[in-house]
Structures are given as structure tokens and as C-alpha cells.
C-alpha positions, 0 to 999 in steps of 0.5 A: 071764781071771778075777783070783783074790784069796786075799784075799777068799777068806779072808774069805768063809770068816771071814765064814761062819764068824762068821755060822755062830758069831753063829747059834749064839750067838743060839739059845742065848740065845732057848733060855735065854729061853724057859726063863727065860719058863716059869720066871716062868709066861709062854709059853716061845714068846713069846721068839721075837715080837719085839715080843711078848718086851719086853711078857713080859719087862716083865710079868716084871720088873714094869715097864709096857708103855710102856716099850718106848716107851723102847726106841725113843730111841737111847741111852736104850735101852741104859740102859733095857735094862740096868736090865729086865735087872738086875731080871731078875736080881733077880727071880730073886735074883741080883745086879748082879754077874749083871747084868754078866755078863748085859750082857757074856756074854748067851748065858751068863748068860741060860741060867744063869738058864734052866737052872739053880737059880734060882727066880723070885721075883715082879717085881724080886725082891719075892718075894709082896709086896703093897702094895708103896709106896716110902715104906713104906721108911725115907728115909736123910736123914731119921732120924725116919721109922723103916721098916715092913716090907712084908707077905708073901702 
């Protein structure tokens, strides 16, 4: 004679039922990327390789390869994560603040960016500029150095 538990009935039906939510929750953001893909002119295919979609997403955000190299130290990856995702909002001309919201809601934020207005304006938001140097910029401890603007193409 078998011993029913209710128990782990319930939660054989609570756990179908978050995996059935968490699949849900992932198509909808490799269907946002993938529209976030074509929007910066890269294949809308590539966000389904896995390893492929962090190369694409560097190229993107205008990182180099070798930071997936970084993605692969425990720790360290989440912060590295959280800085391509906020130059991908800045490289659509969003904030920190849509940053945040793509950290914490990510199968909101992430067809957002797909879907909606947005326009991709270069790596990290530079929007055409060329011969980007860092010290073309003006040092906020040093006053004698006045800024020069980048060059538009």
C-alpha cells in the first residue's frame, strides 16, 4: 500500500508551475535581445549562442573580446555584467536609472530597449564619435587643462 503526501503534491504543481513562468520569463528577454541585436546592426540570432551573444554584446557596447575572460571570475562577473548592461543603456541614450531597471526587471527592461523608441547611437552612447581619447576631456582636478570636444562623423 502507497503513503500519499499532499504535501509534495503541492509542490510538484508549485514547481511546474515556476518553471513553466521562469521559461516564459526567459523567452521574453532573448526576444528582447534579439531585437536589441538588429537595432545596433548585429544578427538577431546571435542572442540565442551562448557564448556567441557576450562577443555581440561586447562589439556592441564597444568593450573587447576579452572581457568574457572577466565573466568567468566568480564575483567579479556580476560587476562586469552590470557595468556592459549599463553601457547598453547608454548606448541606446538611456540612464543608470534604465540600468537598474534592467539589473532588477530584466524581462522588462530588456524588451523596453527591443521594442520600443529607442535608437542605437554607437558603443556606449558615443553617437558617431571618432578619435575618441579620454584625455581630450577636461580633468576635474586640474583647472588649467580646459576640454576640447570630440569630433562628430
Amino acid at each position: 500500500m502507497e503513503n500519499y503526501d499532499s504535501s509534495s503534491a503541492a509542490a510538484g504543481i508549485f514547481s511546474g508551475i515556476f518553471g513553466l513562468l521562469y521559461l516564459v520569463f526567459l523567452v521574453v528577454v532573448i526576444v528582447g535581445l534579439w531585437k536589441v541585436f538588429e537595432k545596433a546592426g548585429k544578427p538577431g540570432w546571435a542572442s540565442l549562442i551562448p557564448i556567441y551573444n557576450l562577443v555581440v554584446l561586447l562589439e556592441i557596447v564597444g568593450k573587447p573580446v576579452w572581457w568574457i575572460v572577466l565573466f568567468l571570475i566568480p564575483c567579479v562577473n556580476i560587476v562586469f555584467l552590470v557595468w556592459v548592461w549599463n553601457l547598453l543603456s547608454k548606448s541606446f541614450g538611456q540612464s543608470e536609472g534604465f540600468t537598474v531597471g534592467i539589473v532588477l526587471l530584466p524581462f522588462v527592461f530588456i524588451p523596453m530597449l527591443g521594442f520600443g523608441n529607442y535608437t542605437y547611437l554607437g558603443p556606449a552612447g558615443l553617437g558617431g564619435v571618432t578619435n575618441f581619447n579620454p584625455k581630450d576631456f577636461r580633468d576635474p582636478f586640474n583647472n588649467n587643462n580646459p576640454p576640447t570636444p570630440p569630433t562628430q562623423v
